[in-house]
C-alpha positions in Angstrom: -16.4 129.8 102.1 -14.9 133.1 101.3 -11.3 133.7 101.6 -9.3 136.9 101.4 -6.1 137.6 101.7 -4.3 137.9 105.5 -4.2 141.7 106.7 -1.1 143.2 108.4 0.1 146.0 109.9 3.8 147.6 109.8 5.2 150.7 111.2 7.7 153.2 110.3 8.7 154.2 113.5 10.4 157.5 114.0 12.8 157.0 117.2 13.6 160.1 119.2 15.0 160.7 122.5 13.8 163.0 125.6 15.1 166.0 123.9 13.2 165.3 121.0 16.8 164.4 118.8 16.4 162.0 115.9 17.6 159.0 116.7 16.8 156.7 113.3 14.3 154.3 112.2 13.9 150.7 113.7 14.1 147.5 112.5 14.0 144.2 113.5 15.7 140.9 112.8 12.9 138.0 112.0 13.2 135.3 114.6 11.0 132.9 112.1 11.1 132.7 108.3 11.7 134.5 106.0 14.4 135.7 107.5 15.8 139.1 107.5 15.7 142.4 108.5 12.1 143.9 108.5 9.8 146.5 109.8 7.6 145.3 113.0 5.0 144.4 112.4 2.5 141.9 112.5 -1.3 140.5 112.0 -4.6 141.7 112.5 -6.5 139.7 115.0 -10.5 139.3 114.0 -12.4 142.0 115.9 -9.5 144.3 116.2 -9.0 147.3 114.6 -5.7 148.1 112.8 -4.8 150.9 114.6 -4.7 148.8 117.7 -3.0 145.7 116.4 -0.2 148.3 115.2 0.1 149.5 118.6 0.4 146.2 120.2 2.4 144.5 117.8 5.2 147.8 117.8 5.0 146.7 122.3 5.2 143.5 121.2 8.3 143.0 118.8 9.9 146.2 120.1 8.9 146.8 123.5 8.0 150.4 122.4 4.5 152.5 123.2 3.8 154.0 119.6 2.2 157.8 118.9 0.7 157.0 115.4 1.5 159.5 113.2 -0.6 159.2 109.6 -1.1 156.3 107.3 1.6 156.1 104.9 0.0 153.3 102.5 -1.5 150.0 102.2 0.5 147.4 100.0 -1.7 144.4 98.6 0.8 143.1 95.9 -0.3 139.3 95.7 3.4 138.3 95.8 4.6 140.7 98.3 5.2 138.3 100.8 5.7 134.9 99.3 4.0 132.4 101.9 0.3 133.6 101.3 -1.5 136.9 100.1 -0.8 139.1 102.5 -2.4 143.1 103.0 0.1 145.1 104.8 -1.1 148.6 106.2 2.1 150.5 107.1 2.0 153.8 109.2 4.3 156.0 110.2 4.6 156.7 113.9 6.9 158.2 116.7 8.4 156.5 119.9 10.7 157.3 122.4 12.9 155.0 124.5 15.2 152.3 123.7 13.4 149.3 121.9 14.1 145.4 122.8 13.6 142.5 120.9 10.5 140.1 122.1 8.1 137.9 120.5 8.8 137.6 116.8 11.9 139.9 117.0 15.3 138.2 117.3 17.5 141.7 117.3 16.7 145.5 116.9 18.4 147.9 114.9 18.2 151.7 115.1 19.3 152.9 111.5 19.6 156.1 110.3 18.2 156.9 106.3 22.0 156.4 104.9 22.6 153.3 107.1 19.5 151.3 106.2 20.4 147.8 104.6 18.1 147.4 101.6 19.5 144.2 100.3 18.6 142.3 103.4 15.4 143.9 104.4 12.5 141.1 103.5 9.0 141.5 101.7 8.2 144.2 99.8 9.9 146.7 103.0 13.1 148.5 100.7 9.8 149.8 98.7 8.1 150.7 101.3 10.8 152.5 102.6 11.9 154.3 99.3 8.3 155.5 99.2 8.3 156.7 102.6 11.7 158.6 101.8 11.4 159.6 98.6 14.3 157.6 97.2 
């Protein structure tokens, strides 16, 4: 039997109101271990494509329709998450709209870059944030 790692998705999502005003990035507080703050996300279902798991799992933790924007990366560190090998494919993507927590979500945050709390985001997300701005 082959194994491979679990694949993932998790979006940057670049909130902005009917006026087309920044309104900051979200996050999520994890409803199930590890917990923490995080980006939503989620897994790949077999037979689906990324793209589309990124789109339902953003309506699904965050109750937000998502306008993918580009891929920012794919993060495969072995020990990224520390349950299993996981593959995360992160993209960057726009919503408007006020986002609510469902599904795997406990609470969402709006944060803007200077107001992001990097010593409780979980995984490997305070890199894949830095990389995303630059820091």
């Amino acid at each position: 039997m082959i194994q491979t790692p679990y694949v993932a998705v998790d979006g940057i999502i670049q909130l902005y109101d009917e006026n087309e005003n920044f309104q900051g990035y979200v996050f999520i507080q994890r409803l199930n271990k590890p917990y923490g703050i995080a980006l939503p996300g989620g897994f790949v279902d077999i037979g689906e494509k990324v793209e589309d798991a990124l789109i339902r799992e953003m309506k699904e933790e965050v109750s937000l329709d998502v306008e993918i924007q580009y891929l920012h990366g794919v993060y495969s560190d072995p020990i990224r998450d520390k349950r299993f090998h996981c593959v995360s494919v992160v993209y960057i993507c726009k919503a408007y709209g006020m986002p609510k927590a469902a599904d795997d979500a406990k609470e969402v945050y709006i944060y803007k870059k200077n107001e992001i709390p990097y010593d409780r985001l979980v995984f490997d997300h305070e890199n894949i944030i830095k990389d995303f701005l630059k820091i």
